[in-house]
C-alpha positions in Angstrom: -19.2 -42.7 -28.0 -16.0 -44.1 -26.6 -14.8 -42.2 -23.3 -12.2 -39.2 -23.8 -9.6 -40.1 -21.7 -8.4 -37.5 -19.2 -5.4 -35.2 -20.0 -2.2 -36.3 -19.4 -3.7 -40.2 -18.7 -2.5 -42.3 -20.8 -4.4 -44.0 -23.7 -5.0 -47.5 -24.1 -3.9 -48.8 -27.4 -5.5 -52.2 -29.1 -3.0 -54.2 -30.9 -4.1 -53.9 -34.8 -5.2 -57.2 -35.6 -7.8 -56.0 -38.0 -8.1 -54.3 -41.3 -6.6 -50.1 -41.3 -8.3 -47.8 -41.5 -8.0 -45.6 -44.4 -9.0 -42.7 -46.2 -8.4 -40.8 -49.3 -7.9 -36.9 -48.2 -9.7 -35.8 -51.5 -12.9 -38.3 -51.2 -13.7 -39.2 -47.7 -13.0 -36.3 -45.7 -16.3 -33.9 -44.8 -16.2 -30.7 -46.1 -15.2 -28.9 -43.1 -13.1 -31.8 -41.2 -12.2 -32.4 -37.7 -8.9 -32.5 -36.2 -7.4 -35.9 -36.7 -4.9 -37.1 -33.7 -3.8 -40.2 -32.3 -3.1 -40.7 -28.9 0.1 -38.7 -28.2 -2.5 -36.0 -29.6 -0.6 -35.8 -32.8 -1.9 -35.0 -36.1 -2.9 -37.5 -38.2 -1.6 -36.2 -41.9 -1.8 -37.3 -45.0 1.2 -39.1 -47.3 1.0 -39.0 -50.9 0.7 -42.6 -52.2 0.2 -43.5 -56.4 -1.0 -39.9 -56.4 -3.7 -40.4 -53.9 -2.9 -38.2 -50.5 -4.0 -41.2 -48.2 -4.4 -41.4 -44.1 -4.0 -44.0 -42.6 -4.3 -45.4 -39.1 -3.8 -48.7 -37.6 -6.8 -51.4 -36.8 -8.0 -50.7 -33.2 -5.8 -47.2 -33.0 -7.4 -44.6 -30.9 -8.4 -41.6 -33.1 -10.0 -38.4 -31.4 -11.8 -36.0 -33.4 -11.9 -32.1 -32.7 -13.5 -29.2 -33.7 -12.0 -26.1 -32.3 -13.3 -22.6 -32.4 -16.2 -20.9 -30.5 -19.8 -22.4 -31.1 -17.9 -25.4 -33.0 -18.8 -29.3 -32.6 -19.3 -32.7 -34.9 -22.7 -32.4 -36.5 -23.3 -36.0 -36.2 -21.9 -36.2 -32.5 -23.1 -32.7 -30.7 -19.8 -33.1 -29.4 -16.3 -30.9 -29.3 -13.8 -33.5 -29.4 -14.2 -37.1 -29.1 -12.6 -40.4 -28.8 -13.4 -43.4 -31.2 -11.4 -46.5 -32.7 -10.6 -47.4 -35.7 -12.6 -49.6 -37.0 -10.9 -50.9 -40.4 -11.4 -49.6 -43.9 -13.2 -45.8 -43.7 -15.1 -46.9 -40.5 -14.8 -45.1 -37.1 -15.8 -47.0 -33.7 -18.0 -43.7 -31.9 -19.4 -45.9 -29.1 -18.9 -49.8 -28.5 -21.8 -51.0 -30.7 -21.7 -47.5 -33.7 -19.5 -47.1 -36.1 -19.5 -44.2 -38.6 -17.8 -43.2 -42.0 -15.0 -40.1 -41.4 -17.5 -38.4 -44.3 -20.1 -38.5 -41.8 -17.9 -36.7 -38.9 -17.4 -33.0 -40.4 -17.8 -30.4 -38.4 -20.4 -27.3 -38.0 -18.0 -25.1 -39.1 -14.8 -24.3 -40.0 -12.2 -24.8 -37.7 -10.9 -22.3 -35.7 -7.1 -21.4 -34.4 -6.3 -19.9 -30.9 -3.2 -18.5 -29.1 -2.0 -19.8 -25.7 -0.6 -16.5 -24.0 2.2 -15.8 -21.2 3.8 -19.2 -21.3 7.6 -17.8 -20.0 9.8 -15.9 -20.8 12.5 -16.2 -24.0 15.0 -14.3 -25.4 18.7 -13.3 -24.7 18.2 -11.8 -21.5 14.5 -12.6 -21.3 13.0 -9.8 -23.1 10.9 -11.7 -24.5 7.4 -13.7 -23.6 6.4 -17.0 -25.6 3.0 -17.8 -27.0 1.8 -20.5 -28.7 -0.4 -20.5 -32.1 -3.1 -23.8 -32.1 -6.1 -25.1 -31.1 -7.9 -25.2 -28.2 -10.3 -28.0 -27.9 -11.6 -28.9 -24.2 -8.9 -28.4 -21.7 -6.8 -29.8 -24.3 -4.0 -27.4 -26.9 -2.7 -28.7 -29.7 0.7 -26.8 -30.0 1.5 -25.6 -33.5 3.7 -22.2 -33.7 5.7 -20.8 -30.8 6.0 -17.1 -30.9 8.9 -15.3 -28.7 7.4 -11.8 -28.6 9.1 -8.6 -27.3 5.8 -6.8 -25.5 8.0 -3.2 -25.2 8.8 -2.8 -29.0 5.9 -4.6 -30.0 7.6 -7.6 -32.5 8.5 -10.6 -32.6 11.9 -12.3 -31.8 11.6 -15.4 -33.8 8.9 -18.3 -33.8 9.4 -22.3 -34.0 7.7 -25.2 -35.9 8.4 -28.2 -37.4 8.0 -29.2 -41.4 6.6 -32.4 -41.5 8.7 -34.1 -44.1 7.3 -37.3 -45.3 4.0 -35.0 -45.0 4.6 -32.1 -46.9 4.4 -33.1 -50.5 0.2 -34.0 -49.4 -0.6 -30.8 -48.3 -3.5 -29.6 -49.3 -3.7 -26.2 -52.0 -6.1 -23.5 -51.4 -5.2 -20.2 -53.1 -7.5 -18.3 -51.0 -5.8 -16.7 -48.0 -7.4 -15.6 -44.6 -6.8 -11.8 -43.4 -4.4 -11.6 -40.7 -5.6 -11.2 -37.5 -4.3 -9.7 -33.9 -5.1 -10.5 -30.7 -5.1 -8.8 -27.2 -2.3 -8.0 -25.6 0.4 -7.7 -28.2 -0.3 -4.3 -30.4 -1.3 -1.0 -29.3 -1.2 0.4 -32.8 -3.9 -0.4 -35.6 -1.6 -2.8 -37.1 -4.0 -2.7 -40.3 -3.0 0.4 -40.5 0.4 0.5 -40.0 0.9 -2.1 -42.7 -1.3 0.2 -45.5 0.8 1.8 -48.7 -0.6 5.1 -47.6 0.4 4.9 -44.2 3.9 3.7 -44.9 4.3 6.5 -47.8 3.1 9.0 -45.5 6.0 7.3 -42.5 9.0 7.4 -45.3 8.2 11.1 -46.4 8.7 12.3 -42.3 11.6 10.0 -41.5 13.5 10.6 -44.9 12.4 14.5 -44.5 11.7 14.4 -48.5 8.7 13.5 -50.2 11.1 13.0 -53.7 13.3 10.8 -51.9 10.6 8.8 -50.4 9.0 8.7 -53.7 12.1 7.1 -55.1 12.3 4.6 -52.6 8.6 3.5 -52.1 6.3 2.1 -55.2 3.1 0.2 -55.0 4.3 -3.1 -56.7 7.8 -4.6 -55.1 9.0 -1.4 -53.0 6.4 -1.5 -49.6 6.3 -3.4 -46.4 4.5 -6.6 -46.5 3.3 -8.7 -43.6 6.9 -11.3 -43.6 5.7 -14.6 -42.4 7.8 -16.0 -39.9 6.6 -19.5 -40.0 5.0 -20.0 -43.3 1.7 -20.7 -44.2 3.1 -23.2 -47.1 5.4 -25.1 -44.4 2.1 -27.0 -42.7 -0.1 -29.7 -44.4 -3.9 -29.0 -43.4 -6.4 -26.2 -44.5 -6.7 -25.1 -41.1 -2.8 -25.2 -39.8 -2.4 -22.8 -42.7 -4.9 -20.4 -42.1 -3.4 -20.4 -38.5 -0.5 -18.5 -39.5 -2.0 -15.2 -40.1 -1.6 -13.5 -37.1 0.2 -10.7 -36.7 2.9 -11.7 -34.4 3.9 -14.2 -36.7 4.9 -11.8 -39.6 7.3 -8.7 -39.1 7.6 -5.5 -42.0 9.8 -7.0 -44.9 9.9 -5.0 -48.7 8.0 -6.7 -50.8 10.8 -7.4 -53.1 12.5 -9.5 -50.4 9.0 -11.3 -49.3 8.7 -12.2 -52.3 11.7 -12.5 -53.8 14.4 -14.7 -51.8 12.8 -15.2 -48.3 10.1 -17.1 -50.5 13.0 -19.0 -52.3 14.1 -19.9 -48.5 11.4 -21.3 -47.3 10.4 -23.9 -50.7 14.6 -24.7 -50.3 13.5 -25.4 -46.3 10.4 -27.5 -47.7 12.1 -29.0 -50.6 15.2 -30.4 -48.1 12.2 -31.9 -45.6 10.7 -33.8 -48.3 14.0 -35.0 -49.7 14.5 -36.5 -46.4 11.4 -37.4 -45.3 11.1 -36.4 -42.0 10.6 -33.7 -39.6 13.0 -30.4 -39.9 12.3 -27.7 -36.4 12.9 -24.2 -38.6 13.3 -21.1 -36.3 12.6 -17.5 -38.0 13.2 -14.3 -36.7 14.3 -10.9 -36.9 17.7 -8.8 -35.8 18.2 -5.1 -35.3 16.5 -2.3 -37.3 16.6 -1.1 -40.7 18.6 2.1 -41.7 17.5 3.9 -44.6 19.7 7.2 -45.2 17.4 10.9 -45.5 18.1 13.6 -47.5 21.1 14.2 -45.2 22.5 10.9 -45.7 22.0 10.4 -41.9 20.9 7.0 -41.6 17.4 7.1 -39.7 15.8 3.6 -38.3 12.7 2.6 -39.8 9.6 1.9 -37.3 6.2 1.6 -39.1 4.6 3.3 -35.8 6.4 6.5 -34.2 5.0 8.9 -31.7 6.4 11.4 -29.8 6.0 8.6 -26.6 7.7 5.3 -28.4 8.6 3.8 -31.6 7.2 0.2 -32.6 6.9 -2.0 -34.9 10.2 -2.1 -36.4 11.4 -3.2 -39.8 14.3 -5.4 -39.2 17.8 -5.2 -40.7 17.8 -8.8 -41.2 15.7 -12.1 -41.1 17.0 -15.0 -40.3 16.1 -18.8 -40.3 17.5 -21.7 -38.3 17.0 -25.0 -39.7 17.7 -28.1 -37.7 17.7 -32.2 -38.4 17.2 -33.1 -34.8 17.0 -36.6 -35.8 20.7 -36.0 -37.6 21.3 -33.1 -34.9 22.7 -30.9 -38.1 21.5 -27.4 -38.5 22.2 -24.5 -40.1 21.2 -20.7 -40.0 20.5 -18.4 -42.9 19.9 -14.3 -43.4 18.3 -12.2 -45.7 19.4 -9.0 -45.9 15.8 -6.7 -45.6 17.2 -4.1 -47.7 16.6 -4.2 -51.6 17.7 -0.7 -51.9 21.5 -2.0 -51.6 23.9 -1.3 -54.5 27.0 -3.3 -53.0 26.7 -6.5 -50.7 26.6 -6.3 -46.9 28.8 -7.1 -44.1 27.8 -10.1 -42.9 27.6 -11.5 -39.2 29.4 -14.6 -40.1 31.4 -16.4 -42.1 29.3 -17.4 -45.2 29.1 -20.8 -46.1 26.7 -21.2 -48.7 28.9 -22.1 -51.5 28.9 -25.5 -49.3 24.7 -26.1 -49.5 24.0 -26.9 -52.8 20.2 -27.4 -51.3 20.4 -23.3 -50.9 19.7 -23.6 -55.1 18.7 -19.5 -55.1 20.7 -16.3 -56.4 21.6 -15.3 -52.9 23.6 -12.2 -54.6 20.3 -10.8 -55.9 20.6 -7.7 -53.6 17.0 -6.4 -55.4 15.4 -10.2 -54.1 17.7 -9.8 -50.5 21.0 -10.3 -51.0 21.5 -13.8 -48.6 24.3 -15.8 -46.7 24.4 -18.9 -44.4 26.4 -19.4 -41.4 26.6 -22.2 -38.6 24.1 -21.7 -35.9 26.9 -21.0 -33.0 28.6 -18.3 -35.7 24.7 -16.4 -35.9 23.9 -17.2 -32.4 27.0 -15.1 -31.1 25.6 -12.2 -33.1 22.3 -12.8 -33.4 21.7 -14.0 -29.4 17.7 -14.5 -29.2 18.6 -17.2 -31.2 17.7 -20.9 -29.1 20.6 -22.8 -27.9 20.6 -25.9 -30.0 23.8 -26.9 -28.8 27.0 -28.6 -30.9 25.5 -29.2 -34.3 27.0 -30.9 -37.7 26.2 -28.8 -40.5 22.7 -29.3 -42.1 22.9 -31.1 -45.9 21.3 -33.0 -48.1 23.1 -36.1 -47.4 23.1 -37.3 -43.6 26.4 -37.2 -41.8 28.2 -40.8 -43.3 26.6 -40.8 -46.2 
């Protein structure tokens, strides 16, 4: 097969003189296929073409092949990752003198996703540690969700990635969703536990101090804490990018009325706005502050899904919030969801809202039941909100690019 270049060397390109290579995602990909990336190790993705979702690389492009995940490797190779060239039409170069179909390089299993722990610290006044969500292959990591995580209360601050725009519209569909998993280090609470109907029931009764009031508040359909993706399984293209999203730290306790109500609507706007322009948008998602739910007092009590006499975790946040930013346009803007579909009036908001001015935020953001909503410019959030990343002087983000 043709050498793997060492990390950080830097790959030797051919000049395409030849025929591309490419492939149709829905014919001539294995069943369980390999991590496609070129030499930047980026992925290789799919674009939707005369309704075919095509990939296609360059004549004489380098193309390596992984296959992450304990006990994983190409069948046809015995190999985890490997370097080949493309050799025109659906043809792979695997040494100088053999070439082989992509069909023929699935591999044994299913890929698997890793997280890449301890990276630094993150966070208005560093309270948080980052962690990155991908695949490790070799001493090679593809890099696919950042996770800032706060280690004492035991949830996340926010988490980056990127919606591929031109991509997007090619992902594959696969209505079957993983579990989520944990990992070391984060939890010290079953959080399949914590995130059952019982157990929350059974949390609302003690905090609210009445099992009528909690009744009133908590049902099995719309009114119980669901696992709030942060970064969205919907916002990557491949199988196995979305599957790599269910991990706890990249969800936080949100009613299921406002999961599914207008966080969802958020995130297809996000996705929607990256495929009108057709290309890359960074989205930050996070959380801010705690929920308040009143008892039978009418003392406002905060919700954590774990207390103990020795610490409170896991909290339920007040608000979640998204940053959205065009780095290629350097416009952004931030928008929060109120987690609280119990509301009868609207909110005080952090910041000024400016929706009225997005017509590409095309929800009911007054739906209090669906999480009453508002947008603000990413300085206005960040100076209440400050875990959120310094992005700098930004134009607001809109459809059209500034000039247009």
């Amino acid at each position: 097969m043709v050498p793997l270049a060492p990390l950080g060397a830097l790959f030797f390109v051919v000049l395409a003189t030849g025929e591309d290579c490419v492939w149709n995602k829905d014919a001539d990909f294995p069943m369980d296929p390999p991590l496609i990336l070129d030499d930047q190790l980026k992925l290789v993705l799919p674009v939707e073409k005369d309704s075919v979702r095509e990939v296609r690389i360059p004549s004489g492009n380098i193309v390596i092949l992984a296959c992450p995940g304990t006990g994983n490797y190409l069948e046809a190779l015995g190999e985890v990752v490997v370097q080949t060239k493309c050799a025109g039409g659906v043809q792979l170069n695997v040494t100088d003198n053999e070439s082989k179909a992509l069909l023929e390089l699935g591999c044994a299993k299913k890929i698997r996703s890793a997280i890449k722990k301890y990276l630094g610290s993150c966070g208005a006044g560093d309270i948080g540690q980052q962690h990155i969500i991908g695949f490790q292959f070799a001493d090679k990591f593809y890099e696919q969700v950042l996770v800032c995580f706060d280690h004492d209360k035991q949830t996340t601050l926010y988490t980056r990635h990127l919606i591929h725009g031109a991509n997007i519209g090619a992902k594959d569909k696969d209505s079957s969703r993983p579990s989520f998993k944990t990992s070391s280090g984060f939890f010290n609470v079953s959080m399949s536990n914590v995130y059952t109907q019982n157990s929350q029931l059974e949390l609302l009764k003690t905090l609210l101090g009445s099992e009528t009031l909690a009744n009133t508040m908590f049902d099995t359909s719309k009114y119980y804490f669901a696992k709030g993706h942060l970064s969205p399984d919907a916002d990557f293209v491949t199988t196995v990018e979305q599957d790599a999203t269910y991990y706890y730290i990249n969800a936080v306790p949100q009613w299921q009325a406002f999961n599914n109500g207008n966080w969802k609507y958020l995130e297809y706007a996000t996705r929607d706005l990256a495929e009108k322009k057709k290309r890359d948008l960074r989205v930050y998602s996070g959380g801010w502050g705690v929920l308040k739910l009143d008892d039978i007092n009418g003392n406002p009590v905060k919700v954590f899904l774990k207390v103990t006499d020795e610490e409170q975790v896991v909290p339920a946040p007040a608000i979640t919030w998204k940053v959205v930013h065009d780095e290629y346009s350097n416009c952004a803007v931030a928008v929060v969801g109120v987690n609280n579909p119990h509301l009868t009036s609207a909110p005080a908001t952090l910041c000024e809202n400016i929706c009225p001015s997005l017509p590409w935020i095309d929800f009911d953001v007054n739906d209090m039941t669906a999480g009453y909503t508002y947008c603000c410019s990413v300085s206005d959030l960040r100076a209440a909100v400050p875990h959120i990343p310094q992005i700098g002087n930004a134009c607001l983000l809109k459809l059209e690019d500034p000039g247009c």
